[in-house]
N, C-alpha and C positions, 0 to 999 in steps of 0.2 A: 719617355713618352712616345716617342716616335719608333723607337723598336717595337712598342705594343700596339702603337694605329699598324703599322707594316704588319704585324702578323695577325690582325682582325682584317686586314684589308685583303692578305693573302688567301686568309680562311674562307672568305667571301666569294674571294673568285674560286676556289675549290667547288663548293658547295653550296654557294648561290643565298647563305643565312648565315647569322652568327651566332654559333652554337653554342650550347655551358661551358663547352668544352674550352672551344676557343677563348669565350672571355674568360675563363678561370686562366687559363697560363695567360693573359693579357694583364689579369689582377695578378699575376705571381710578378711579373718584368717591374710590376709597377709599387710591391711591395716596398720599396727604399724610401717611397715618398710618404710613408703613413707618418711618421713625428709630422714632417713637414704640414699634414691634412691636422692631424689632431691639434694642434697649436691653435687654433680656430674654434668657437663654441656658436653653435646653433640652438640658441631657446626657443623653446617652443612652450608658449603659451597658449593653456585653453582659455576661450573665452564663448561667450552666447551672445549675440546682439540684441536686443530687444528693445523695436519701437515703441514707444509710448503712442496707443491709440491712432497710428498711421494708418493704414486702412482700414482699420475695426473700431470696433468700441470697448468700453475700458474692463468693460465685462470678459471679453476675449484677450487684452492683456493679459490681467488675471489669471486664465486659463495660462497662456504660454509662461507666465514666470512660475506658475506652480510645477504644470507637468517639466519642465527644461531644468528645475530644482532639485525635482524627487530623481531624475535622469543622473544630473551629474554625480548626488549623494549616492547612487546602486553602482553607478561608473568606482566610485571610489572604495568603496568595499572590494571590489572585482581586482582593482587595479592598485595595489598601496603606493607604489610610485605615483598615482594621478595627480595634479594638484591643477586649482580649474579660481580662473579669477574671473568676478563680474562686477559690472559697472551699476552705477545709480541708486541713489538711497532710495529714491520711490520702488524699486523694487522689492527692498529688505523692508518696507514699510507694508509692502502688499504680503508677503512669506509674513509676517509678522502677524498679523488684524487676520489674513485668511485661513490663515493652518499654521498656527502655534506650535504643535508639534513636531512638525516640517520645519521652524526656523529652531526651533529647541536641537535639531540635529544639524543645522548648519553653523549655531554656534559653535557647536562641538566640534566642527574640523575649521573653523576658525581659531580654536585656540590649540589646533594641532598645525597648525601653519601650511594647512594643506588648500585654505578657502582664502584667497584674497581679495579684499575691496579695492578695486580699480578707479581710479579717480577722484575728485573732491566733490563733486555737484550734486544738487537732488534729483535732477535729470540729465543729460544731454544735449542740452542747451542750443539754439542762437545766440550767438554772440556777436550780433550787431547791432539789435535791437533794445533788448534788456538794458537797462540803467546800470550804473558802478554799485549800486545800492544792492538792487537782485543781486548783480553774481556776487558780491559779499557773501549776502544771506544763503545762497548757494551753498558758498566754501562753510559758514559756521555753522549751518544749521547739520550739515553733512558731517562736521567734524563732532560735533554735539550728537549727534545722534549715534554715531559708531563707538564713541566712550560709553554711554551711558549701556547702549546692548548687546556689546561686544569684550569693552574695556581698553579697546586700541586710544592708545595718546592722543594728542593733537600733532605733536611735534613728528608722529612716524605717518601720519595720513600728507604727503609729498608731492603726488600726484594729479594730472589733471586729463581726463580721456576723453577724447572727442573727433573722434574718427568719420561720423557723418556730418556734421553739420554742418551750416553751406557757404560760413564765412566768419572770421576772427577777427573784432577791432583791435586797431593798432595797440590799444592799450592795455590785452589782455594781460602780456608780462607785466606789465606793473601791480596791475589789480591780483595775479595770482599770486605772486614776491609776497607782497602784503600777507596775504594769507597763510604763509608760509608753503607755497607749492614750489618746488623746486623745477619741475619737470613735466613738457606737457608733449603729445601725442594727438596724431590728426592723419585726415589721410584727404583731407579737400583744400582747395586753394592754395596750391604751392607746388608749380612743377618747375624740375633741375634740380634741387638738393629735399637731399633725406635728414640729412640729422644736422642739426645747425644749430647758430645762439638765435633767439629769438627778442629781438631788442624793441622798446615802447622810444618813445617820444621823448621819455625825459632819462633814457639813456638805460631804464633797467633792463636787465636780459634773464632769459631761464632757455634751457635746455630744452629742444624742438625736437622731436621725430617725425617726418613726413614718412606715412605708410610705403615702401620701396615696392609691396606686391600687393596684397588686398586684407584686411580683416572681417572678412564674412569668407572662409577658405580651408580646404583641406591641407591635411600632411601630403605633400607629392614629393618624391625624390628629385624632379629636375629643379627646385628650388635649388638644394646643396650648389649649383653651380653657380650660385649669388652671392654667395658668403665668402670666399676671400673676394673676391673684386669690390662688395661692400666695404670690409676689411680693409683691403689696399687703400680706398680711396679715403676713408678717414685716419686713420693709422690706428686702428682697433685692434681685437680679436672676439669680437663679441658680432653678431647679431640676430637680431631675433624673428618671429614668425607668429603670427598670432592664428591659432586654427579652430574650428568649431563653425557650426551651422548658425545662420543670423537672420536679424531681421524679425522673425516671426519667433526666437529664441529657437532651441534646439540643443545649439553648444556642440562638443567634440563626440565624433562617433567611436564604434570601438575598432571600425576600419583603423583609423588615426590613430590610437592609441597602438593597436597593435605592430602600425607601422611604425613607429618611433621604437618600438624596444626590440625590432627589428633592424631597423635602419642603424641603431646603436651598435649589434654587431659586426658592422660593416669596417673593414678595417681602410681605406680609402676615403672614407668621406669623415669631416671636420666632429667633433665630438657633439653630442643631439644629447640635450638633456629636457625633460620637465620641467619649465620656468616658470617663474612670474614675472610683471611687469618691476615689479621693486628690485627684483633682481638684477634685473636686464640695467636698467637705468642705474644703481648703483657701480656697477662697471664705466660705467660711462662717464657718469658728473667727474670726476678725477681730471680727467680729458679736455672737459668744455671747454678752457679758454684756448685750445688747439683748433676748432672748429669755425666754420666762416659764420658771421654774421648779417641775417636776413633782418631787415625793418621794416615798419608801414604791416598794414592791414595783408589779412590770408583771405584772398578772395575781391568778395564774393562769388559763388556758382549757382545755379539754379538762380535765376536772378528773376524770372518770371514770379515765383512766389512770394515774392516782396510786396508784389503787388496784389497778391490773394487777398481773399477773409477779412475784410479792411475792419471788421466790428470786433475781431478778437486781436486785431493792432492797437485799437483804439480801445478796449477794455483793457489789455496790459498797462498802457502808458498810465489812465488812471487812476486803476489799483494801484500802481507804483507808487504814484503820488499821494492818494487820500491815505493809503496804509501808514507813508511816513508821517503824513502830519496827524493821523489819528493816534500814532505812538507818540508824539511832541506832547500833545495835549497830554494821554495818559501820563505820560513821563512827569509833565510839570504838576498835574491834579494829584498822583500817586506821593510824589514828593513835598506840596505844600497841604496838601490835607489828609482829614482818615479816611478816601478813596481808596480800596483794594483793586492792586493792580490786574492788566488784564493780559499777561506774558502768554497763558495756556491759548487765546482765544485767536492771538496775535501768531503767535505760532500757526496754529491751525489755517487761517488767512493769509499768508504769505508759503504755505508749502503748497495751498493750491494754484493759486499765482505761480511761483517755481514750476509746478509741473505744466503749468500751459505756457511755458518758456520752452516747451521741447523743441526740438529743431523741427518736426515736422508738422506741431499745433503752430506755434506762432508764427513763423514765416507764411501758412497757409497749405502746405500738400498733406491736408487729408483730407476726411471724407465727410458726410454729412454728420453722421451720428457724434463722431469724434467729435466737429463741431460744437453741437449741440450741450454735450459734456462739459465744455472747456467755459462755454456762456453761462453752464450753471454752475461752476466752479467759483466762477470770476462775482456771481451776485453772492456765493456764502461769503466769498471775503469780505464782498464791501457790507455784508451785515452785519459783521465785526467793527466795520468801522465806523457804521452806525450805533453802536449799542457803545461801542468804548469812547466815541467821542462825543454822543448822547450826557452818558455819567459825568465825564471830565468837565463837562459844560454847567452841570446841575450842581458838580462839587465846589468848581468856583464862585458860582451863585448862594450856595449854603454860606462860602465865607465872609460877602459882601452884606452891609450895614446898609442895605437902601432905602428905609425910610429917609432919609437924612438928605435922600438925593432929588433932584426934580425930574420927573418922564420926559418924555420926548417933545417935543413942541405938537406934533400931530397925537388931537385927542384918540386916544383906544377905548372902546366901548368896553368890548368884550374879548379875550383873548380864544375865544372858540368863532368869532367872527373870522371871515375871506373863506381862501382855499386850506387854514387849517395847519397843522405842525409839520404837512409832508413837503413843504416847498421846496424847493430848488436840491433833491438831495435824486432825482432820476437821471437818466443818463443822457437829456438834450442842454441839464445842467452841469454834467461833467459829477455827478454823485457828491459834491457840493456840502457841507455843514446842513443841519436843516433849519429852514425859515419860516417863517409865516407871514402874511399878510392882512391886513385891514379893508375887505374890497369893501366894503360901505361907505366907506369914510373916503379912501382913494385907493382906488384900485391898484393902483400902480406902486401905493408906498408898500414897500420888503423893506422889513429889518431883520439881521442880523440871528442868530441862536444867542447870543452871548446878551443881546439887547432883548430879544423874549426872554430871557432866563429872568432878568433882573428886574423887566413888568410885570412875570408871572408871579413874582417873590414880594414884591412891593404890593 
């Protein structure tokens, strides 16, 4: 190495540049070291970013997941080496519902293993806010959905990607274990190590990658000089790069592509292949109990936006809540009577919820429109859990023998008397069961749905 800096350094002082000339005999002195370079592997993973409704509206999502889809699908015709991985099931659900056609071609290099699902979420998440419950439903409903329109397992979906989001509770390892995700990636709240165990509170750990460069990034060649010093410092031979245009989608140009199977001739620099992220990571789990271990919470950053949007904080928490216990109800009505259940409606009400979980609706950095979206999202849920726990409420009232019973001590005239069957079910009563009242009689007496059910039937 030093006989080829001396004759680039000599060349210099000649001729004031460093000519092809010069560094081709500087690559000749230095050919002994190519095993030594090759022993090393550089993935390179494409990927697209794509916010969910951060400065736009969901309409302009749409736009960016379709045209950044049909892009990478003409990318891979051009290119048969290409292989291009994307994150989030709300997006395959938007390629799905908006141009059929379009996901009818992305299945198809899904089962050429050229298309890979990155992650387990419906979005990309906050993960300080959300309940243990959401990211659950995250993980299954994500795992649920790529069997039924893809056919990938549950057991081969691994992964968990989240590169922007602005902070990780301490107990995400646990909660992802559960789920079966082995392995999770991030590029916020954690500076001084890159790849580590990632340990919860009650001791479970998963495999961490903290971004070493950036995932919104092109193919540059001065990266190469990152990968053995990555290398040395873990005891690897593996690391990876994740490149493609982000944020507003886009994904890998054919600059980057071209450079990679460029860069692969090069006989000096570490061996550059087309990756995926399942790829990368399966190198690596082998490893993990080689690796140091980080505990406690990633982050928070941006810490300002915790404090935004305070009406789509407070519509999360209780969707959260009325969702669960309007499936309790369903659950116990479906199970002791002939009430048909309401899994499709329940579904559909909690992917809305999940998608205003994104890291940049729920925290608060977006925009007004976004906004507005996320409010009328959060009311189709809770009319789900009005309509399901409406039923569940009427079916246990069909089973009950109330003649036999005595009413309440306070007489009821009329059950169309007070303010009616909407009470307490708006949002100063927290979306609440529904009640009614008697205001003739006393304004002030509320009873129950479960005790009008059983005066209305009596």
């Amino acid at each position: 190495m030093e006989q080829a800096v001396d004759g680039l350094y000599d060349s210099f002082q000649r001729e004031h540049a460093l000519t092809d000339t010069a560094l081709q005999k500087a690559e000749l002195v230095l050919l002994p070291l190519t095993p030594k370079a090759k022993q090393y592997t550089h993935h390179c993973v494409a990927h697209a970013y794509i916010d969910m409704d951060w400065m736009w509206g969901t309409h302009e999502t749409v736009q960016a997941v379709l045209s950044t889809f049909r892009t990478m699908l003409d990318l891979m015709e051009e290119y048969p080496e290409f292989t291009f991985s994307q994150s989030q099931c709300a997006v395959y659900r938007i390629a799905e519902f908006y141009d059929p056609a379009l996901f009818r071609r992305i299945r198809q290099r899904v089962r050429e293993d050229r298309w890979e699902f990155a992650g387990s979420s419906y979005v990309e998440l906050d993960k300080n806010m959300p309940n243990a419950e959401s990211m659950a439903r995250h993980i299954l409903y994500t795992k649920e959905y790529l069997y039924q329109q893809f056919g990938i397992v549950y057991d081969s979906v691994e992964g968990d990607f989240h590169p922007d989001s602005f902070g990780h509770s301490a107990w995400v390892p646990e909660i992802l274990t559960a789920g079966g995700i082995r392995w999770f990636y991030h590029c916020r709240g954690l500076d001084g190590e890159n790849l580590y165990r990632w340990q919860a509170p009650n001791g479970t750990e998963i495999l961490a990658l903290n971004e070493l460069l950036w995932y919104n990034d092109a193919i540059r060649p001065m990266y190469l000089n990152q990968v053995p010093l990555f290398c040395k410092k873990y005891g690897i031979q593996d690391m990876m790069k994740i490149y493609g245009v982000g944020n507003h989608g886009g994904g890998p140009t054919r600059q980057d592509l071209e450079r990679i199977l460029q860069m692969q001739t090069w006989p000096l620099s570490p061996k550059i292949r087309f990756s995926t992220y399942g790829e990368y990571f399966s190198n690596i789990l082998p490893i993990m109990h080689r690796l140091p271990v980080i505990s406690g919470k990633l982050g928070p950053t941006f810490t300002g936006c915790y404090t935004s949007q305070s009406r789509i904080k407070e519509a999360n928490r209780m969707a959260e809540d009325r969702l669960y216990e309007a499936e309790v109800l369903a659950a116990l009505a479906e199970e002791s009577t002939a009430m048909e259940g309401f899994n499709p409606q329940f579904r559909f009400a909690w992917e809305r919820i999940l998608f205003n979980q994104f890291h940049d609706i729920l925290p608060g950095s977006h925009v007004e429109i976004s906004r507005d979206h996320a409010m009328g999202a959060f009311e189709e849920a809770m009319g789900v859990v009005m309509a399901a726990s409406g039923a569940s409420l009427r079916a246990f009232a069909d089973r009950i023998d109330t003649p036999s019973y005595a009413t309440l001590d306070t007489p009821v005239i009329s059950c169309s008397e007070g303010v009616g069957m909407g009470l307490l079910i708006d949002i100063a009563n927290g979306f609440r069961l529904p009640g009614w009242s008697a205001a003739e009689e006393k304004p002030e007496f509320c009873i129950s749905s479960i005790q009008r059910a059983l005066i209305a039937k009596a």
